[in-house]
KOLVO-352479 format. One record per residue (C-alpha): y, z, x. Coordinates in steps of 0.2 Angstrom, whole numbers, plus 5000, padded with zeros to 4 digits. Layout:
<sites>
YZX;...
</sites>
This chain:
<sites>
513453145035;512353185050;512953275064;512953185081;512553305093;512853265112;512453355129;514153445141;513653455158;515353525162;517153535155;517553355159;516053285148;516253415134;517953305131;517253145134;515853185120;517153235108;518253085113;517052965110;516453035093;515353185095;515453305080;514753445094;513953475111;512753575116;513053655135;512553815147;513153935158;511953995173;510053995176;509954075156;509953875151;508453775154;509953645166;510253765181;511153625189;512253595175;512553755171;513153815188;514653675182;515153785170;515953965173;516254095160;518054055159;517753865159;516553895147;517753995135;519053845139;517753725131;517653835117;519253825111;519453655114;518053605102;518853715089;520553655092;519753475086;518853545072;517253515081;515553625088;514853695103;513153775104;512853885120;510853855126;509954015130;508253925128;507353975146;505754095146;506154255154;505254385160;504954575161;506254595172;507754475166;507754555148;509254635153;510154495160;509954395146;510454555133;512254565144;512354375144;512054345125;513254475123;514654375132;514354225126;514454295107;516154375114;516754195116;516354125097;514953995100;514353895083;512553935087;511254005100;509953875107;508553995108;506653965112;505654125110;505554245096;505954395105;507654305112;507754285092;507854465088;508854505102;510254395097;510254455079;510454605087;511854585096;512854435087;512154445068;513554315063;513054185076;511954055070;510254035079;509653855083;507753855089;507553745104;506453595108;505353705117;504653805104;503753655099;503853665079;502753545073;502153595055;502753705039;501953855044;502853865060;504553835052;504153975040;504054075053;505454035062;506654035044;506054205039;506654265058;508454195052;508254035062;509753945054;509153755064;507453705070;507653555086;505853495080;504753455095;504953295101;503053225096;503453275078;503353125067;504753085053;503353125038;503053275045;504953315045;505053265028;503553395022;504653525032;506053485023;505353475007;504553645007;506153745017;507653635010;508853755017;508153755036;509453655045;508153505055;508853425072;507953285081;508153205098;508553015096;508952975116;508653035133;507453075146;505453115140;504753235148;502753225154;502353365146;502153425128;504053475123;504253505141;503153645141;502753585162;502153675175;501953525187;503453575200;503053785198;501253715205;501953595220;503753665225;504053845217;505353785204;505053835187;505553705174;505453835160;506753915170;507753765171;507453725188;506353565186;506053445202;505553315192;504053285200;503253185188;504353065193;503753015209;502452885216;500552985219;498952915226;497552945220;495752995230;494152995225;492853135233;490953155231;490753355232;488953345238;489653255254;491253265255;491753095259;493253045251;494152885248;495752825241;495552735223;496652565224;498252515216;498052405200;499052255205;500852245194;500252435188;501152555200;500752725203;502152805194;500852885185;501753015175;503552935174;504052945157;505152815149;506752875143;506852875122;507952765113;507752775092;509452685090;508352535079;507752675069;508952765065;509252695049;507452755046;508052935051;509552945041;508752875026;507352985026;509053125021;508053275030;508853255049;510453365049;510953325068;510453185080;510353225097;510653135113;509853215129;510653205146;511553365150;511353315171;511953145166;513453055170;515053055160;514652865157;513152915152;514053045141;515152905133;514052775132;512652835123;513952935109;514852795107;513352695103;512652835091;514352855084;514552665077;512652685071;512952825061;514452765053;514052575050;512452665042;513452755029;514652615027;513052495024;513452375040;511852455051;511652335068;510552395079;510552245090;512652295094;512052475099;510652435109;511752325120;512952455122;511352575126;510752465139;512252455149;511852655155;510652675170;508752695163;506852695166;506652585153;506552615134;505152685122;505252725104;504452875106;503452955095;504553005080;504052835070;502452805081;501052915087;500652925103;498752855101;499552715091;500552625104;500652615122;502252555134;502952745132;502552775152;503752665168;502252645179;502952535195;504752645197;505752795191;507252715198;508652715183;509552535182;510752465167;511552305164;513352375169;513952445186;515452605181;516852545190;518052675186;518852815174;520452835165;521052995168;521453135155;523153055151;522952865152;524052815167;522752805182;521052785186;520052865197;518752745206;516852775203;516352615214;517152485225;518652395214;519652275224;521352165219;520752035207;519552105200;519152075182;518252245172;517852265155;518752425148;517652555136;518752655126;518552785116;520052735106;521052555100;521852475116;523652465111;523652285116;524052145127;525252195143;525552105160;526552155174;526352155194;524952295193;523952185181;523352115165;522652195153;521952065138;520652035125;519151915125;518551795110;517151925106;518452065104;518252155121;519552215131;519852175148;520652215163;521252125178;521952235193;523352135204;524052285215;523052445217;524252565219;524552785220;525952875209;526552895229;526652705232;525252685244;524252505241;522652465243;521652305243;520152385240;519952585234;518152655234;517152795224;517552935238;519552905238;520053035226;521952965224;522352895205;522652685205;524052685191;523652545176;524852405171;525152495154;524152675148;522452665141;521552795130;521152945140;519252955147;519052745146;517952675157;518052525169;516352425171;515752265177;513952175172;512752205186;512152015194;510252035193;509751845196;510651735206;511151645190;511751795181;513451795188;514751925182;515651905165;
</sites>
């Protein structure tokens, strides 16, 4: 069966991928991975603690080490490699070939999984890669599925991995040097200000004179001119897995949030599974997909060609929106949740689990039932702390747990459809 490989920001995601059906994460410690920010959630230690979890579960993690360093940080990276191999990763995300050699080096029996950012495209290149010991290749994300299968065909042993979801980047395999040029940080270094993100106005200038002017806005086109659309291939993937040469799936979203995190391995989860057990319904994923904060959706390019379609770029915003509002988590044992946005007595939320609700209860906390289309609900009547203080109404900054009327599955979520239109009233 394909793997489904989802992204660890930090400890608490790493379990909330694996609770919600990811066969392994992939996640980084420091400035080595190309997610600085997500990586500085991460210590050693924590790291280590991630480690051991996965394996408890009989599950992965692969450490990235797939930045571009230079003279100067070839050392770091040696001591690095070398305490992360210490810790018994499944395999090194690795982008250059010299970071190759050094990690055969230093931990032989450590599988090496070549990143994205190596942009393999074609069989030569994967030859190249196999005969360094490259165990996985994470094909570049313009790569078409035929060309997968020709890899496949000519290396059936090379491991092949694909992105399926997540954020595009502007640039060819994220290979940009857009934010290096306009604020100093490096997105090969993993410290991208997505600056393709934002609005830019464009001018006009005659050199001979040097008059200038500023060229106007297209009306309903927006000036978000670089603002890629987030992938989405969960209507493909039967495609995918019936081509049988894509090993792992992947979602992207390492700086996401754990909704995110759940979400979008959930969604994946039940595609994979209902594909093997011949039940595929790509309609029921894509409205769990949708409920997660986006810039819209675009096949991409591993079934299309860029040249063949358009709609793969959000011109008039880059702001994320989804269908559902997180209201709240579950903790890690079931009894409490932890707000994420304002949740008030009364209130009605829809509970995501990663896990079968045990069933119907209601007490004086609340009610916690099941709808005619076999969603669970829950209905809060007293918010209420393990200490006894009440709340009407708790918000996303208190940190104080609300217990439930009965325990839900660790990691649940609490969400509520978002009212875009007067009419569209909350379910």
């Amino acid at each position: 069966m394909t793997e489904l490989l989802s992204p660890a920001g930090n400890l608490e995601k790493l379990k909330i991928a694996f609770a919600y059906g990811a066969d392994a994460v992939y996640a980084g410690v420091s400035h080595f991975s190309l997610r600085i920010r997500s990586g500085k959630e991460f210590t050693y230690e924590t790291f280590q603690e991630g480690i051991n979890y996965a394996h408890s579960l009989g599950k992965k993690v692969y450490v990235t080490i797939n930045g571009f360093p230079f003279n100067s940080q070839l050392s770091l990276y040696r001591k690095h490699m070398e305490k992360m191999a210490a810790m018994g990763p499944d395999a090194f995300i690795i982008a250059t070939p010299g970071l190759v050699k050094m990690a055969r080096e230093i931990a032989p029996e450590i599988p090496i999984h070549l990143s994205t950012q190596a942009n393999v495209m074609n069989v030569l290149d994967a030859q190249f890669y196999y005969d360094l010991g490259v165990k996985r290749i994470i094909a570049a994300r313009e790569i078409s599925l035929k060309d997968l299968e020709a890899i496949k065909k000519e290396l059936p042993d090379l491991e092949l991995e694909v992105f399926v979801h997540g954020s595009m980047c502007f640039a060819y395999s994220g290979r940009c040097l857009i934010s290096s040029l306009q604020s100093g940080r490096v997105p090969n270094r993993g410290s991208c200000a997505n600056d393709c993100r934002f609005p830019y106005v464009l001018y006009a200038e005659n050199p001979e004179t040097g008059v200038a002017f500023r060229l106007e806005e297209v009306p309903e086109m927006g000036t978000y001119i670089m603002n890629a659309k987030d992938m989405n291939l969960a209507s493909h993937l039967d495609e995918i897995l019936g081509s049988g040469v894509v090993d792992s799936i992947k979602i992207e979203g390492r700086t996401k949030s754990p909704y995110y995190v759940a979400a979008t391995t959930h969604a994946y989860r039940m595609a994979i599974d209902d594909f093997y057990a011949g039940a595929f319904d790509a309609e029921k994923y894509q409205k769990e997909l949708h409920t997660t904060k986006h810039r819209g959706f675009t096949d991409a390019y591993l079934i299309h060609r860029p040249f063949e379609r358009e709609g793969t770029q959000s011109l008039q915003s880059s702001i994320s929106e989804g269908s559902h509002q997180v209201q709240a988590l579950v903790d890690d044992r079931g009894l409490a949740f932890l707000a994420k946005d304002r949740v008030c007595e009364g209130d009605e939320m829809e509970i995501l689990s990663p896990a079968p609700v045990g069933g119907a209860v209601e007490n004086e906390r609340g009610a916690i039932y099941q709808k005619e289309d076999g969603s669970w609900w829950l209905r809060m009547k007293k918010l209420e702390t393990p200490a006894k203080k009440r709340y009407e109404c708790i918000h996303s900054g208190n940190e104080n747990p609300i217990l439930l009327p009965a325990p839900l599955p660790p990691f649940s979520f609490l969400r509520k459809k978002i009212a875009t239109r007067p009419d569209d009233k909350q379910s």
